[in-house]
LOMARKE-136325 format. One record per residue (C-alpha): x, y, z. Coordinates in steps of 0.2 Angstrom, whole numbers, plus 2048, in hexadecimal, padded with zeros to 3 digits. Last residue first. Layout:
N
XYZ
...
//
This chain:
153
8122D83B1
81A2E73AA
8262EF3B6
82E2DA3B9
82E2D53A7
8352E73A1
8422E53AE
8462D23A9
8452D7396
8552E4399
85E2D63A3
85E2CC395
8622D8387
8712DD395
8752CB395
8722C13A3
87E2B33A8
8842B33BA
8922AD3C2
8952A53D2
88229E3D6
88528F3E3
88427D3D8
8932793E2
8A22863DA
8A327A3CA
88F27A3C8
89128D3C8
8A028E3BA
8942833AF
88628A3B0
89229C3AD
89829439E
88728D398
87E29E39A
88E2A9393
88F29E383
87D29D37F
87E2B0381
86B2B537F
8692C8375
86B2C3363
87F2BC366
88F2C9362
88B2DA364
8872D7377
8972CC378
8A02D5384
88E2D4390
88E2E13A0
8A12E83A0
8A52EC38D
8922F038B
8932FE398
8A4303392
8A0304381
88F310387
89C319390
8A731C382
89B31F375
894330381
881331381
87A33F37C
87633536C
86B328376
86133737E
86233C390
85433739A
85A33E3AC
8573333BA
8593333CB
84E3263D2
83D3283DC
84133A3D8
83B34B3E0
84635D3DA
84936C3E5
84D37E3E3
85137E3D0
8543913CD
8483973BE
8463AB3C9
8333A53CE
83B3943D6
83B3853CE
8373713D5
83F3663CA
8383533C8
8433463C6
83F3373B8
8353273B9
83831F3A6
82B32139A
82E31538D
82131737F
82A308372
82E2FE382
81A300389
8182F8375
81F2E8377
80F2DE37F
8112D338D
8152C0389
8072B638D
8042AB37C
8192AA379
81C29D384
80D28E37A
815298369
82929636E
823282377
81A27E366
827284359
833278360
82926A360
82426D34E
83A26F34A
83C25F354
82F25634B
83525D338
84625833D
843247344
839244335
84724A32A
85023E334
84722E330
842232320
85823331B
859224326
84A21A31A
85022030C
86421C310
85E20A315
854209304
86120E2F9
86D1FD300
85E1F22FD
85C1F72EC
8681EB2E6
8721F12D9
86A1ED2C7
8751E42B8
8791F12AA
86F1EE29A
87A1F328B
87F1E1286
86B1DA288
8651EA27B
8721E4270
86D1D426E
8581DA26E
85E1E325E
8651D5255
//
């Protein structure tokens, strides 16, 4: 009576074809994910391996003027490759450094230093005007790595 009841409660199988398909897609793009993230790691380590060392950013030392006094404490002349005068950040007035950010990079606060947005939009404003350079894209972060690029290398 037992092996009866056992044959009612059986449910008939689904072909397992259907669950394969879905296995082998869902293998398929985890492979594709796993490959492009490997890939991806390769070209930022084989780019990073010459990159110049962080630390002349930490110990800045900006050229600055020098002052030339006279016995009485009177400037009487100052030498300077640029005029310069290393002000500390609180010194600075909020306003002008809104302002600088405001006209340099409105997003600054906004993407992690390279404006994806900014890059394709001005791509695409200068392959609109005849592939001749209309609008630029560099961010202040951006234009901050260039200087240190070009003083350090």
């Amino acid at each position: 009576m037992s092996s009866e009841l056992d044959h009612l409660l059986d449910k008939p199988e689904k072909p397992r074809r259907h669950r394969r398909w879905w296995k082998l897609a869902l293998f398929g793009l985890l492979s594709m994910v796993v490959v492009g993230v490997g890939s991806a790691a390769g070209v930022l380590w084989y780019f990073s391996q010459d990159l110049p060392s962080l630390e002349p950013l930490q110990n800045y030392q900006p050229s600055l003027v020098t002052r030339v006094y006279s016995d009485d404490r009177q400037v009487i002349g100052q030498f300077f490759i640029e005029r310069r005068f290393l002000k500390p950040l609180q010194e600075i007035p909020k306003t002008l450094t809104h302002a600088v950010i405001a006209t340099e990079d409105s997003r600054f606060f906004e993407h992690p230093g390279l404006d994806i947005i900014g890059i394709l939009r001005a791509a695409w404003t200068n392959i609109r005007h005849g592939g001749r350079r209309v609008e630029g894209a560099s961010t202040i972060t951006q234009q901050l790595a260039v200087s240190f690029l070009r003083t350090h290398l």
